[in-house]
C-alpha positions in Angstrom: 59.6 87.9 -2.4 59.6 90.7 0.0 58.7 88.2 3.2 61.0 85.3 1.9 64.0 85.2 4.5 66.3 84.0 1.8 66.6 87.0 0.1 67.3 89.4 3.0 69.7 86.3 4.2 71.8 86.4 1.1 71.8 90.3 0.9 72.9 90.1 4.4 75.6 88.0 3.4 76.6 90.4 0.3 77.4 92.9 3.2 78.8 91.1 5.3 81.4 89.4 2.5 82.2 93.7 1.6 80.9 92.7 -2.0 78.1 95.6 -1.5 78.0 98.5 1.4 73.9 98.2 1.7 71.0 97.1 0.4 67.1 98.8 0.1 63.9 97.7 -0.9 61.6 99.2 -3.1 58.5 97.8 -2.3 54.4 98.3 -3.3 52.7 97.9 0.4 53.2 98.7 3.7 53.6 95.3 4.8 56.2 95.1 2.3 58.2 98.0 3.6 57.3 96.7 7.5 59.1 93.6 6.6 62.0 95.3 5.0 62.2 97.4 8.1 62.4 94.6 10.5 65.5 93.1 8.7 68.3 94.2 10.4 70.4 95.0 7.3 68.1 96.9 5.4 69.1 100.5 4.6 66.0 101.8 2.5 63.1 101.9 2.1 61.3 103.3 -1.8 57.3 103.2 -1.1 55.0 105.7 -3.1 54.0 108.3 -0.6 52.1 111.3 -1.6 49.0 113.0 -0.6 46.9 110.7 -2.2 48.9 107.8 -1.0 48.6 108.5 2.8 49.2 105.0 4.7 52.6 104.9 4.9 52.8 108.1 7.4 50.5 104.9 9.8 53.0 102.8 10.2 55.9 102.7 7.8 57.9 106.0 8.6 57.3 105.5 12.5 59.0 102.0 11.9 61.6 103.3 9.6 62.7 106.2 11.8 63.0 103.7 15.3 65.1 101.8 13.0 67.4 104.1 11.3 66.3 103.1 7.9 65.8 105.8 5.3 63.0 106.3 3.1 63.1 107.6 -0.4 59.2 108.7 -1.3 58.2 107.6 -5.1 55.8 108.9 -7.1 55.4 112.1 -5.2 52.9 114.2 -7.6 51.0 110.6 -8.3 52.1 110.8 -11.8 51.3 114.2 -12.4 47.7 114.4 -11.0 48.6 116.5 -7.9 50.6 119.2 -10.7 47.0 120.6 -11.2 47.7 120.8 -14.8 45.3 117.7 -15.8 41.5 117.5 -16.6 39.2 115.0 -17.4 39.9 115.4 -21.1 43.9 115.2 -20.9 45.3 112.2 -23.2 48.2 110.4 -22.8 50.1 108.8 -25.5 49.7 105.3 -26.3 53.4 104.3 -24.4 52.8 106.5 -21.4 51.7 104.1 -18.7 49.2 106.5 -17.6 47.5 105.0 -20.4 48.1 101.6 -20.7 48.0 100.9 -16.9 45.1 103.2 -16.0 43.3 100.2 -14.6 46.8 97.8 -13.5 46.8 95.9 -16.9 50.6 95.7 -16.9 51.4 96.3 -13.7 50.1 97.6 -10.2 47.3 99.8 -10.8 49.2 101.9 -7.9 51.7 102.6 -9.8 49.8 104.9 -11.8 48.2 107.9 -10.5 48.4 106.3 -6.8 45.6 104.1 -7.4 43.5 107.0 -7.9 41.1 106.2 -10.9 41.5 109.0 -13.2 38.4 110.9 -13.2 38.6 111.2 -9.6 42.1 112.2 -9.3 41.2 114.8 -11.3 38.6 116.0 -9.7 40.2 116.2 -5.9 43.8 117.6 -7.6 41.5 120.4 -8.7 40.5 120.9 -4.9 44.0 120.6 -3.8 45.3 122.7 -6.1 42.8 125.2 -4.7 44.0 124.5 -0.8 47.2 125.0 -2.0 46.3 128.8 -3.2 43.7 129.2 -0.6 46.6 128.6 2.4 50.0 129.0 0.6 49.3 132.2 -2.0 50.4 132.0 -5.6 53.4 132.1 -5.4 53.9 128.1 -4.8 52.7 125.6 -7.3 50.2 122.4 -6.8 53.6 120.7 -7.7 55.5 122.6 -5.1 53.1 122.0 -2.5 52.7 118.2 -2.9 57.1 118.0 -3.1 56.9 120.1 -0.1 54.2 117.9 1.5 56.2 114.3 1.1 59.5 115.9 2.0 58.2 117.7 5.2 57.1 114.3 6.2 59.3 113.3 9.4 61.5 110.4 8.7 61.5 110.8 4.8 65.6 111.3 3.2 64.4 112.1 -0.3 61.9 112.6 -3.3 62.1 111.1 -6.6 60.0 113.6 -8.7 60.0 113.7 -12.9 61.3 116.6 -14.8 60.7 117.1 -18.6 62.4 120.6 -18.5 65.0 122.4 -16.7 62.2 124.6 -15.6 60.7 121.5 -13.7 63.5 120.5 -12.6 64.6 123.3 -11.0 60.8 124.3 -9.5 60.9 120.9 -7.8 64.6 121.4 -6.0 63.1 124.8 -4.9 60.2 123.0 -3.2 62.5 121.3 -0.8 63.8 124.9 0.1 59.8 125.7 1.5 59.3 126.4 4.5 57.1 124.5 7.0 53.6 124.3 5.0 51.9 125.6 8.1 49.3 123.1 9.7 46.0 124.7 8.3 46.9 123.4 5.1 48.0 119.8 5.9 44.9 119.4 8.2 43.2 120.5 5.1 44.8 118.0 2.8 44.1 115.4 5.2 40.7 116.3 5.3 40.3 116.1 1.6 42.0 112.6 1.6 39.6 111.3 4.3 36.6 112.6 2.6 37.3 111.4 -1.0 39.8 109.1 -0.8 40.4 107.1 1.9 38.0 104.2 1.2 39.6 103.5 -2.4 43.3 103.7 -1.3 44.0 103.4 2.4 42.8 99.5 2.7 44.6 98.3 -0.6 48.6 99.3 0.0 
């Protein structure tokens, strides 16, 4: 759908007619959101970026900002993983998609946790979470750090986190009042995604 010219020819012609201001695309890979970008009327971008979900900082937001298109980041924590507040024994109830799509049986498996299988996500949040006190101090959350980390990303217009509580919701607005996460930690969040995750998630979106 996302490479079909028809589509992006008719949304053209939706702006053009004034029956809509803009259009985006909320796509699953990066070739999806390259194509989008290369359509002249295209507005936005939605891709899951996180720091489990590294590949679109290749290609897609380099594209996007020569463009002027906008990119709202999706599943920013990777469903909760990169919170810290997971472990291997954390059950999810039977209509959470975190369970039923664990392995993509109703949908794309990267829609939940990233792609990350679940044991393994929980095992490198853990080490994030410790980056994230080893650099930043206590007084910033795992959640605030990953928020922080997509929305620092040059080229990125907003987040689109969860909130079950005021609380949350407020803690995730003050992450996008942090200031720059320094480069120690992000070269050490980069480092953690090379060494355990970039061979499971960097060649499939």
């Amino acid at each position: 759908m996302y490479s079909q010219d028809q589509v992006y020819d008719a949304l053209d012609t939706l702006v053009e007619d004034g029956a809509i201001a803009a259009y985006g695309v909320s796509v699953e890979t990066c070739d999806e959101a390259l194509t989008a970008i290369s359509r002249r009327g295209t507005a936005t971008v939605q891709i899951i970026l996180n720091a489990f979900r590294r590949k679109p900082l290749d290609d897609v937001l380099p594209a996007a900002g020569e463009a002027g298109v906008g990119i709202i980041a999706r599943v920013p924590l990777a469903s909760g993983l990169l919170s810290g507040r997971y472990t291997a024994s954390t059950r999810f109830a039977a209509n959470d998609h975190r369970n039923y799509n664990r392995h993509g049986e109703s949908f794309d498996v990267g829609e939940t946790f990233s792609g990350v299988d679940f044991e393994t996500g929980v095992a490198v949040a853990a080490e994030f979470s410790h980056l994230v006190a080893e650099h930043l101090g206590d007084s910033i959350t795992p959640a605030q750090a990953a928020l922080a980390w997509v929305v620092q990303q040059p080229g990125v217009s907003t987040v689109i986190p969860g909130a079950r509580s005021v609380e949350q919701a407020r803690a995730n607005a003050a992450a996008g009042e942090l200031v720059a996460l320094g480069d120690p930690f992000l070269q050490a969040v980069a480092e953690l995604y090379d060494d355990r995750l970039r061979a499971a998630i960097h060649p499939r979106w």
